[in-house]
C-alpha positions in Angstrom: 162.7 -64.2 0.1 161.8 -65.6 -3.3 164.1 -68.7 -4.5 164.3 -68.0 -8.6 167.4 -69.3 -10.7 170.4 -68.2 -13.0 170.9 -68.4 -16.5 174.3 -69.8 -16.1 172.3 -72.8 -15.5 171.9 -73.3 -19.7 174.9 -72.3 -20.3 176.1 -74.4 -23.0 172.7 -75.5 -23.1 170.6 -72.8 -24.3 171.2 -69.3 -25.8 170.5 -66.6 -23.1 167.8 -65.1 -24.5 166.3 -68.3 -24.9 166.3 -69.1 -21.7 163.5 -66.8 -20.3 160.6 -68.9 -21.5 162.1 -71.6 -19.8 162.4 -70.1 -16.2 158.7 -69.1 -16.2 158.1 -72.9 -17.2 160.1 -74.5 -14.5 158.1 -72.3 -12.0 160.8 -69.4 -11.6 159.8 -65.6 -11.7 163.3 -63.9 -10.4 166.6 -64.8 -11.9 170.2 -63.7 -12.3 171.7 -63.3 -15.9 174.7 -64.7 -16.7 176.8 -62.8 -19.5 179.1 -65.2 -21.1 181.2 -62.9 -23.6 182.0 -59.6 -25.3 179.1 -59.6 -27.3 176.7 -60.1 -25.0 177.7 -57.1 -23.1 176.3 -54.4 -25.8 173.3 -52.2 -25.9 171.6 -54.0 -28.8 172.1 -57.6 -26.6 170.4 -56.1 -23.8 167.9 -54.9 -25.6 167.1 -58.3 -26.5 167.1 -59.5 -23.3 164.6 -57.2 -21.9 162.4 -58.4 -24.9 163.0 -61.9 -24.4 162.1 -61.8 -20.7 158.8 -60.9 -21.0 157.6 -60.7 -17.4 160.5 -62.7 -15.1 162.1 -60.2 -12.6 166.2 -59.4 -13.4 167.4 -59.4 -9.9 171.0 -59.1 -10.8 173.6 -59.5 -13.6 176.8 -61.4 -13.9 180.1 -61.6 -15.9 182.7 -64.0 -17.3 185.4 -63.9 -14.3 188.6 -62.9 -16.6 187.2 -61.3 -19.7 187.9 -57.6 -17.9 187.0 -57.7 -14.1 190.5 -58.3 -13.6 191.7 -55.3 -15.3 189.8 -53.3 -13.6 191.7 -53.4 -10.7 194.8 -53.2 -13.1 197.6 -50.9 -12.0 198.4 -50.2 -15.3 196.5 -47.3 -16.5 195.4 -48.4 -20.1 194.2 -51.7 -18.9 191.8 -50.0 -16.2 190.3 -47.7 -18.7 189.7 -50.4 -21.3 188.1 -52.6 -18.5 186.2 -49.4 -17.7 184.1 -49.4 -20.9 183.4 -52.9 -21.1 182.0 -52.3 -17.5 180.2 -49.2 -18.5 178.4 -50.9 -21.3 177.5 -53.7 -18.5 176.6 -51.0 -16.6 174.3 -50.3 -19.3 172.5 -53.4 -19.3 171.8 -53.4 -15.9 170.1 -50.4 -16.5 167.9 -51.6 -19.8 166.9 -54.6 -18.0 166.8 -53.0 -14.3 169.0 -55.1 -12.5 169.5 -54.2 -8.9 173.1 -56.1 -8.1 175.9 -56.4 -10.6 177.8 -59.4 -9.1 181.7 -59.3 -9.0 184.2 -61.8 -8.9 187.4 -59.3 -9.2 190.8 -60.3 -9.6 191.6 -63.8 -9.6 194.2 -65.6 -7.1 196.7 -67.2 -10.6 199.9 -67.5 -8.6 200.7 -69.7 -6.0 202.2 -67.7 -3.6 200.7 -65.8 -0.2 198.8 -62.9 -1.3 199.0 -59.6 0.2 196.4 -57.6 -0.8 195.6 -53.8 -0.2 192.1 -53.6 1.5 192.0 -50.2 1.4 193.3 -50.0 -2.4 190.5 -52.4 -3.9 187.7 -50.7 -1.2 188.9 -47.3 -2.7 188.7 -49.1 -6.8 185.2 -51.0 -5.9 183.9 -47.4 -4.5 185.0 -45.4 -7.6 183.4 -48.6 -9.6 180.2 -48.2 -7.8 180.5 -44.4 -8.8 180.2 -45.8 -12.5 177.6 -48.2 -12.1 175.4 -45.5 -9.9 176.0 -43.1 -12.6 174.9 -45.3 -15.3 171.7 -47.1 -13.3 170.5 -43.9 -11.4 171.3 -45.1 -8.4 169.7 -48.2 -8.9 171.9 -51.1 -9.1 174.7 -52.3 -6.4 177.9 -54.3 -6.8 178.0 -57.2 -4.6 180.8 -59.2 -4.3 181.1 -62.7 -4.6 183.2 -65.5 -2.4 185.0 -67.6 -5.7 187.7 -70.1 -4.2 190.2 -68.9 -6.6 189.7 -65.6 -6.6 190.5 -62.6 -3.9 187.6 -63.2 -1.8 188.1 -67.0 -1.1 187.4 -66.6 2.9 185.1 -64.4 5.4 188.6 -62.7 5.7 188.7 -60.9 2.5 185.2 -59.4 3.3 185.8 -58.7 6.7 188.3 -56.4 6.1 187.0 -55.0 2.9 183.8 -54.2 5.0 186.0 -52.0 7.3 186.9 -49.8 4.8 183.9 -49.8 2.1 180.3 -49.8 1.9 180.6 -52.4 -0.6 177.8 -55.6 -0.6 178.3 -59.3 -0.9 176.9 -62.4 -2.8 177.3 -65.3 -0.6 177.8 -68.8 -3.0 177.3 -71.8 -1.2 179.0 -74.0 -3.6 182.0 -71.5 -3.9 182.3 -71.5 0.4 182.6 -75.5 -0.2 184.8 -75.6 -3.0 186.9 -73.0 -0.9 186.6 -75.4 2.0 185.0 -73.2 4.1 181.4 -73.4 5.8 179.0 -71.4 4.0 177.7 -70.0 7.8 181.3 -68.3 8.3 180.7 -66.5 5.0 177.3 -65.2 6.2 178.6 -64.5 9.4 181.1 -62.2 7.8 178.6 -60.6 5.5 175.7 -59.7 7.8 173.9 -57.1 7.2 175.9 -56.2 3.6 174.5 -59.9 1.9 172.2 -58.5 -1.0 172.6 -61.7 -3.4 173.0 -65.3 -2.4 173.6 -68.3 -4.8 172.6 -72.2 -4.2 174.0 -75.3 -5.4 174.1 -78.7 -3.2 177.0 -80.8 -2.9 177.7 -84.1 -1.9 179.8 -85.5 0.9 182.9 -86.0 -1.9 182.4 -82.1 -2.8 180.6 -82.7 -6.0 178.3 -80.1 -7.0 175.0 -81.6 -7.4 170.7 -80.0 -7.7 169.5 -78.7 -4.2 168.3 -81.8 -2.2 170.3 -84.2 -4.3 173.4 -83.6 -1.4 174.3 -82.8 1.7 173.9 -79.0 2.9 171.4 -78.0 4.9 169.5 -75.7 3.6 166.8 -74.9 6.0 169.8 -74.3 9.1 171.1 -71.9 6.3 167.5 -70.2 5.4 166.5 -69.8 9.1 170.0 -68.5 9.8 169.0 -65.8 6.6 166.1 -64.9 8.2 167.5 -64.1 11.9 170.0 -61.8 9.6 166.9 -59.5 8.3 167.9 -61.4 4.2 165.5 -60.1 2.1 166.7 -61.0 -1.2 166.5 -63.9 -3.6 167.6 -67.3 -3.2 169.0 -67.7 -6.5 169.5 -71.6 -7.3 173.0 -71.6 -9.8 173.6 -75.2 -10.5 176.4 -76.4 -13.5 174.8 -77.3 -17.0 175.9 -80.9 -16.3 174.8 -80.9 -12.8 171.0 -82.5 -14.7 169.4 -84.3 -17.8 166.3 -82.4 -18.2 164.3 -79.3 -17.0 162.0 -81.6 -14.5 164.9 -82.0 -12.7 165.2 -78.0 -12.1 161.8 -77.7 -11.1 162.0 -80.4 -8.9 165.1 -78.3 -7.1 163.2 -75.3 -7.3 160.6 -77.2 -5.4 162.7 -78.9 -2.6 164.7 -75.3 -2.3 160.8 -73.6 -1.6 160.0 -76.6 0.3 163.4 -75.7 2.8 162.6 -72.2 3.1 158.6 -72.9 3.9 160.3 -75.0 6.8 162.8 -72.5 7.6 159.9 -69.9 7.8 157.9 -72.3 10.4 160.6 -72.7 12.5 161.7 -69.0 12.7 158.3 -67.5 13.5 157.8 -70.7 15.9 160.5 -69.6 17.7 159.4 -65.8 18.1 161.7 -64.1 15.6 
């Protein structure tokens, strides 16, 4: 596992493709983009991005929730099909900048009433979406679905019984498990062997979102735990823009979040895994 970090960290902050020279300077090599609107999602942006990243590793690729997501589970037929091309042309950028996990929010949870979703209807939707995305990486790149607290997948539930009917992969957010009230270990538990993407924030004892080490989750319970699931992937550390002052402050929870998983490692080859 390498720990790396997301662009949605500038956000606000720091154009995207500005953002690169900064990751290599805190003392990250793998990362997660964060696509923030319509015109970030072309051909000529990516482009750009692949230029601008000069050497750090595009794990995966990420979205604005509602720009389209949500419409592509529409059942209204024109909806879908627009959603579709925005999605194809993200598809495409995955591809220029060889992503290996789209991640996916879906539909979002807007009413307030008891939903009842379809598990085999969105299985049969994310496995025609991951026909697209195939067809456009060569294979190469995966969607993973993310736990958001106010979206569909807002408990180990919703993946429990998507899993049942789809091949589909998950992104486990730690932050998003606590903001969903919900231990981040039930989510893993759920996921298994389908986790390909995992994002870290700390939080405090009030639920604030705050740096890695600056709160109260335990990260090296959480890493070891990883490890006795066979996780191979990155530990991608996704904190708010106004979750710090300056850059030091990133390395220094890049540091305490290799520090954790250094421990983590002792303990899980101490113990014969």
């Amino acid at each position: 596992m390498k720990v790396g970090i997301s662009t949605g960290a500038f956000f606000l902050k720091v154009p995207t493709e500005d953002t690169f020279k900064i990751i290599n300077d805190i003392g990250a090599q793998t990362c997660e983009v964060f696509l923030a609107t319509f015109c970030e999602y072309t051909p000529k942006f990516a482009e750009l991005l692949a230029k601008a990243s000069d050497g750090i590793d595009v794990y995966s690729i990420h979205t604005q929730t509602m720009q389209f997501e949500p419409d592509l589970f529409s059942a209204y037929k024109r909806n879908q099909e627009d959603a579709e091309e925005i999605f194809k042309s993200v598809a495409n950028t995955a591809n220029i900048l060889g992503a290996k996990c789209y991640t996916m929010h879906g539909p979002a949870r807007l009413k307030r009433i008891e939903y009842v979703l379809n598990y085999e209807q969105i299985s049969k939707r994310l496995d025609e979406l991951q026909t697209i995305l195939s067809a456009k990486t060569h294979g190469n790149c995966q969607i993973t679905y993310e736990n958001v607290h106010y979206c569909y997948y807002n408990s180990p539930f919703f993946f429990t019984n998507l899993r049942k009917n789809s091949k589909i992969l998950a992104c486990l957010d730690v932050k998003q498990a606590m903001q969903s009230k919900i231990s981040a270990f039930d989510y893993l538990d759920a996921c298994k062997d389908r986790l390909a993407n995992v994002h870290l924030c700390d939080y405090t004892s009030e639920g604030l979102p705050v740096l890695p080490g600056k709160g109260i989750f335990n990260f090296v319970d959480f890493f070891v735990k990883l490890m006795k699931n066979n996780y191979s992937g990155p530990l991608i550390m996704e904190p708010y823009h106004n979750n710090y002052n300056n850059y030091s402050e990133l390395t220094a929870g890049l540091n305490y979040l290799k520090k954790c998983l250094s421990e983590a490692e002792r303990r899980f080859y101490l113990n014969g895994q």
